[in-house]
N, C-alpha and C positions, 0 to 999 in steps of 0.2 A: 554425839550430840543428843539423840535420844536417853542415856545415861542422865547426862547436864541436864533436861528437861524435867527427867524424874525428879533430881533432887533436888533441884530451883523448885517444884510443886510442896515438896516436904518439911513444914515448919522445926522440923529435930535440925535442919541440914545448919553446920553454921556459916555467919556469913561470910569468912575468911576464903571458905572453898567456892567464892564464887571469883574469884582472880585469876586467871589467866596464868598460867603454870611458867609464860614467857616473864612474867613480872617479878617471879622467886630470883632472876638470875642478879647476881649483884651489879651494881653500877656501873661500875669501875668496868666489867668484861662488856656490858651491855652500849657503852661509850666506846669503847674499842670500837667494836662493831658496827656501832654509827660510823665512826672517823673511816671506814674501809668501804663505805657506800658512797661517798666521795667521787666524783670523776678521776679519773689515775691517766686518763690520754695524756702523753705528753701536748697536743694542740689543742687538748681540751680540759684541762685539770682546774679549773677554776667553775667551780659550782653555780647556776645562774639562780635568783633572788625569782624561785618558781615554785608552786605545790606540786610540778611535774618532776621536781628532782630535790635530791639530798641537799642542804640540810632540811630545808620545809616543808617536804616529802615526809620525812618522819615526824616532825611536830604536829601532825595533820591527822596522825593514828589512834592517840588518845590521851588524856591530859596527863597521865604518869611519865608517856614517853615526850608530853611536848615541854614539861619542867624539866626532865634530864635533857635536852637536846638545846634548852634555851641557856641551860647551867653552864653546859661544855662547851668553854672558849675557843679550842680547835677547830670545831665545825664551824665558825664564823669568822676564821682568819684568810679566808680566800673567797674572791667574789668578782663574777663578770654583770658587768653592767652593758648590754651589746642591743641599738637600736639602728633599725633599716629605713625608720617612718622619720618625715618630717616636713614642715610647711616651708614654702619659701614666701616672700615678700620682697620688696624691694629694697627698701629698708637694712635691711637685713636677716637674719635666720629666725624665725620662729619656732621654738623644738616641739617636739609632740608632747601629748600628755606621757606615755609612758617613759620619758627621759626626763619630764620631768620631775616623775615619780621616782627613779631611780636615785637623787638625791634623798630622798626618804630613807630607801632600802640601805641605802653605803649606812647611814646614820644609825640605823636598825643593827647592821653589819658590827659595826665600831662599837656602839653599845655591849654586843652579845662577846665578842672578843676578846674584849678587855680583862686582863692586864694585855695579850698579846699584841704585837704590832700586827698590821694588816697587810695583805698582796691586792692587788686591786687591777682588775683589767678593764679599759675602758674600751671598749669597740664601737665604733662606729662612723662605719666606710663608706654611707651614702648622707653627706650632705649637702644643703644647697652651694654654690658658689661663691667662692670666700672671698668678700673684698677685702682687698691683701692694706686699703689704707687707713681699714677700721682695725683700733685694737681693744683692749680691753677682756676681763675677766668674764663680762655677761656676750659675750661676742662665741663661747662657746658653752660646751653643755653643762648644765645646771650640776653634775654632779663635782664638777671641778670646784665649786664653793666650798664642798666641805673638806677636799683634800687640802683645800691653803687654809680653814680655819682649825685645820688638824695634824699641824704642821708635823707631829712627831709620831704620828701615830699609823704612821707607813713605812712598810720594813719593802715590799714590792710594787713595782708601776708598771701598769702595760699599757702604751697610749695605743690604738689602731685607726689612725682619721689622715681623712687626706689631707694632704700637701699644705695647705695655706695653715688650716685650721692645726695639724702635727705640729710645726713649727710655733705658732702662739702660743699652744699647751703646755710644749715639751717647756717653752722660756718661764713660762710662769708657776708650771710644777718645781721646775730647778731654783724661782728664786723664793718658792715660799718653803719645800720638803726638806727636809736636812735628814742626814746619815741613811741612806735608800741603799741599800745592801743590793738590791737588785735594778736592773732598769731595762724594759723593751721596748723599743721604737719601730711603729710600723706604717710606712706611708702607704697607707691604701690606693692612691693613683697612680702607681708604678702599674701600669702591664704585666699582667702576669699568662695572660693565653691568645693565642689569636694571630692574624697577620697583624704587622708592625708599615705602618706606612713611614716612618722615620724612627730617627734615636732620640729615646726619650732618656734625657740627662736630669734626672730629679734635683728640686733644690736642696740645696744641703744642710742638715739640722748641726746643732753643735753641743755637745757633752762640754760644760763645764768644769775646771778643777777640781771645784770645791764637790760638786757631785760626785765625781768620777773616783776621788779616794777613796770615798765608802765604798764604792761597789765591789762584789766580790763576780757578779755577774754583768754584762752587758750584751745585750743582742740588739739589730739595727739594721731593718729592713730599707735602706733609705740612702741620699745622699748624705755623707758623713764629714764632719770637724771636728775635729780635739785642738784645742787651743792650751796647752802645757806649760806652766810656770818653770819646773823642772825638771830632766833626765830622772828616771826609774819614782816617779812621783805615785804610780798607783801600785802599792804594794799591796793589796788585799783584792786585786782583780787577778783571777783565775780561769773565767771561762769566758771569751769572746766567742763571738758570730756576728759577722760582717756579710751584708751582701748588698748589692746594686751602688757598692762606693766603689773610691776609685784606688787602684794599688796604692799608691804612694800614699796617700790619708789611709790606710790601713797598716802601712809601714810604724810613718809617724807615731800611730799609737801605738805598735808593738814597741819603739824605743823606750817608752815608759812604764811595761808591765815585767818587771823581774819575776816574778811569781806565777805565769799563765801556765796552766796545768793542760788548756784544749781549748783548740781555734778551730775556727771555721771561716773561711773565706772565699765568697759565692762572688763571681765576676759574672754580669751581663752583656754580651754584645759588646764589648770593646774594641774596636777600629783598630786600637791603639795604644800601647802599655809605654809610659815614658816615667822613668824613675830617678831622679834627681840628682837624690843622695849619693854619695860612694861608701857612707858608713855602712857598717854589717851590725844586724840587727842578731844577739845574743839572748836566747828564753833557756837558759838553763834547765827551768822544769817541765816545760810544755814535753807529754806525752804524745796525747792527739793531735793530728794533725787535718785537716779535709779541706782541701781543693777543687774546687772548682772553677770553668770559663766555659758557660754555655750559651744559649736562648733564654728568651724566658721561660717556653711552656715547659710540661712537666716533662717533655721528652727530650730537651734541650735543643727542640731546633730553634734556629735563627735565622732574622731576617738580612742577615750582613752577606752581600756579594757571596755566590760558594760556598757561604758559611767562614770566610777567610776576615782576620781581623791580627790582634794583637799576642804577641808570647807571651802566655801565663807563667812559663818557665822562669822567667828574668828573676820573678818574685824571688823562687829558689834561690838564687845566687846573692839575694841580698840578708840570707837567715844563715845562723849558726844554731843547730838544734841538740846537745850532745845529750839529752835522754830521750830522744824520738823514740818509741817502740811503736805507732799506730801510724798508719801513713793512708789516706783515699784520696783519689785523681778521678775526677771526671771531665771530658775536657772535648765539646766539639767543635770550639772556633779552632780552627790553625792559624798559624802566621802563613801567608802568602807565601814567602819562599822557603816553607818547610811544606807546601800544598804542592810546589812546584816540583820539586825535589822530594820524594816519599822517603829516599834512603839517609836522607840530614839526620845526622844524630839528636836524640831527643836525650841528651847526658844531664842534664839539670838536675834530677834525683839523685845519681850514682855520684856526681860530681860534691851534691848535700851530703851524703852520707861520708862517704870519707871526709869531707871538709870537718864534719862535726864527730868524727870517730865514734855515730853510734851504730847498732845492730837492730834492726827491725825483725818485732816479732809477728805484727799483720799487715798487711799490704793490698789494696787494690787498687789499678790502674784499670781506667774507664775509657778508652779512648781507642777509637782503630789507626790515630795519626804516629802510634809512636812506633818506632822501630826496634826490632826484636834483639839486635843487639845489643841498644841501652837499657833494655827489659832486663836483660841478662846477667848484666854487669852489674845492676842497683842488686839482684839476687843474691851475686856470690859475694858482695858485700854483705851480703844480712843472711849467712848460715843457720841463724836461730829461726828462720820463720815458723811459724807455726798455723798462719789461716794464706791465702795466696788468692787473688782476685786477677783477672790475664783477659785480655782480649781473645776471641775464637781465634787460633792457629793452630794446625794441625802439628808444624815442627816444634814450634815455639812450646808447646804442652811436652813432646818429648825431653826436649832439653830441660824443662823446671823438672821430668822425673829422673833426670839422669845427676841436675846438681845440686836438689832438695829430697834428698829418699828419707829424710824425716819431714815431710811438711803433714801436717796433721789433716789439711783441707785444702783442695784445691777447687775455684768456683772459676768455671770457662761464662764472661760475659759476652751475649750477642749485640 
C-alpha cells in the first residue's frame, strides 16, 4: 500500500496502473466465480434479494463489478422472497412494507435474468388468520402479482404459507404458470416440534394435470391430491418427495410416473394405513428409495399411544421396483401387533426384493422394531451391497460379517 501511495503521488505514473490487478482477470472466469458465491444449501440455495448476500453483495463493491453482476443472467435466476412481519385487521391481511417491496425485487429478479426462466421461493409461515371465505389474488402476498402477469417466465415455484393461504396460492399459481419444470409445496401449519395434543390431518392441496406433466420435480410438505386424466400421464417426473399425505394418494400418484428416478415418502403419526387398491404399482427406473413413519420432531418421536400406529410395510407389498440399488427405512411407529409380538417377521423388504428381482447396492434400516431375521434375508438377497446401515446388535453385526465379507461400510445406528 505504501508502494500504491508513492506512485498515486507521482505525475510519470500512468493512469491505467491505478486498477486494481482483480479487474485484469477476464469476464467470463470472473462470472464464474460470482455464480459459486451463491448459496449451494440444499434448504438454502435460493439467494435473498439482500446487500448481506450474493448476488447484491457483489454489485455493492464497485461499478466494474456491479455491470458485470447486473449483465450475468444466472445470478438472477434464483430468488427467496421470505417474510415473518405482518399487520392483521379485521378485514383482512394487511402485508408489511417489506413484502410489499418484495414485488419490486421478483420484477428487479426477472429483468436481470432474462432470456432465463426464473426459480422463485415464496416463504412466508406467519400470517394473520385466513378467512378461508374470502378469495381472490389481493387476499395474498403482493408478490403473487407478478408471477400471474409473468406467466411464462417461471421455470421453479416454492410456495411455504400456511394452510388457508397454501391452498389459494398454489390454485392460482396452477391456473395462471404454464410448463413449471419444478414445483414445492409447503404448508407451514403442519407441526413440526413439540407435544401433539391431537392428530393434526392437514387439508389437502391438489396438483393439477396440466401442471404435473411439466414437472420433472415435485416435493409436498402437505396434505396431498393428484387428480389424473390418465395411467403413466407424467412422463418427465423423476424425483418426488411426499411427506405428511397419506399412503394411498401417494400410491395414486406413483401409478402415473414411468420415469421416477428417486422417492421419498415421509409418513407422520399414522393410527392407520388402509390401502385400497389391489393393483401393483410398477417404476421400472426408480433407483432411490427412502422411507419413512415417524413423529414429527426431528428425533421421530410420537405422540401416538406407545408410539403404536399403522404398517408402513403394506406400502412395500404394493411396489414392483426391479432397478432398486438405494433403499433407507426409518421407522418408529409399529403396528400394535408387531409391538405385541417383537418376533412377527418384518418380511416386507426381502419379500420386494425378490418380487422385483433386484440387488441392492446401499441399504439402511432405521428402526429397533425389525427383526434380525428379515434383516438377514433382505441381505442375502442383495450379495452386491456395498454401504450397510443396521440397528445396534451385537449378533446381528456378526452374521452381516460372516454373509457380506465384501461390504465396503458398515454403519451400526443407535
Amino acid at each position: 500500500m505504501t508502494i500504491a501511495a508513492v506512485e498515486a503521488d507521482s505525475p510519470l505514473v500512468d493512469s491505467q496502473s491505478q486498477f486494481s490487478p482483480i479487474l485484469c482477470i477476464p469476464c467470463e472466469i470472473t462470472s464464474e466465480i460470482f455464480q459459486n458465491c451463491l448459496p449451494e444449501s440444499p434448504e438454502h440455495d435460493f439467494p435473498r434479494p439482500s446487500i448481506k448476500c450474493a448476488p447484491l453483495q457483489l454489485s455493492h463493491v464497485c461499478c466494474a463489478w456491479r455491470e458485470l453482476v447486473v449483465q450475468t443472467p444466472h445470478l438472477w435466476s434464483k430468488v427467496l422472497l421470505s417474510s415473518t412481519h405482518v399487520f392483521e385487521e379485521t378485514s383482512g391481511p394487511v402485508f408489511s412494507a417489506d413484502m410489499a417491496a418484495h414485488a419490486e425485487a421478483l420484477q428487479t429478479w426477472m429483468r436481470r435474468a432474462s432470456p432465463l426462466r426464473l426459480s422463485v421461493h415464496l416463504q412466508y409461515p406467519t400470517l394473520p388468520r385466513f378467512l378461508g371465505t374470502l378469495s381472490g389474488l389481493h387476499r395474498i402476498p403482493p408478490a403473487f402479482r407478478v408471477i400471474v402477469e409473468n406467466a411464462t417466465r417461471w421455470k421453479a415455484v416454492r410456495l411455504s404459507l400456511p394452510e388457508g393461504y397454501l391452498s389459494l396460492a398454489l390454485f392460482i399459481t396452477q391456473e395462471h404458470v404454464c410448463k413449471l419444470e419444478s414445483l414445492d409445496i409447503n404448508n407451514t401449519s403442519i407441526p413440526i416440534s413439540g407435544p401433539k395434543d391431537s392428530i393434526h390431518m392437514p387439508t389437502n392441496v391438489f396438483v393439477t394435470t396440466d401442471t404435473a406433466e411439466t414437472l420433472s420435480t415435485l416435493s409436498v410438505c402437505a396434505g396431498f391430491g393428484y387428480i389424473s386424466r390418465n395411467r403413466g400421464s407424467l412422463e418427465r417426473l423423476r424425483t418426488v418427495s411426499l411427506k405428511c399425505s397419506t399412503p394411498g394418494s401417494c400410491l395414486h400418484l406413483l401409478e402415473h410416473c414411468p420415469v421416477l428416478e428417486d422417492l421419498t415418502l415421509s409418513f407422520y403419526d399414522l393410527p392407520d394405513i388402509r390401502l385400497f387398491s389391489n393393483n401393483p404399482v410398477t417404476l421400472p427406473r426408480l433407483r432411490n428409495f427412502r422411507l419413512s413413519h415417524t413423529g414429527n420432531d426431528e428425533d421421530g418421536r410420537s405422540f401416538l399411544p406407545l408410539a403404536r400406529g399403522g404398517d408402513i410395510g403394506l406400502c412395500l407389498d404394493k411396489l414392483q421396483l426391479p432397478n432398486l440399488q438405494e433403499f433407507y427405512l426409518w421407522m418408529t411407529i409399529v403396528e400394535s401387533a408387531r409391538d405385541e409380538d417383537p418376533n412377527l417377521p418384518w418380511d416386507y423388504l426381502s419379500r420386494l426384493i425378490e418380487r422385483s428381482n433386484c440387488s441392492l447396492s446401499r441399504l439402511e434400516l432405521r428402526s429397533p422394531h425389525l427383526d434380525n431375521p428379515s434383516i438377514l434375508e433382505s441381505l442375502r438377497l442383495s450379495p452386491e451391497l456395498k454401504y450397510l446401515g443396521i440397528p445396534a446388535d451385537e449378533e446381528l453385526e456378526r452374521s452381516v460379517a460372516h454373509l457380506l465379507p465384501g461390504l465396503e461400510m458398515l454403519r451400526v445406528l443407535e
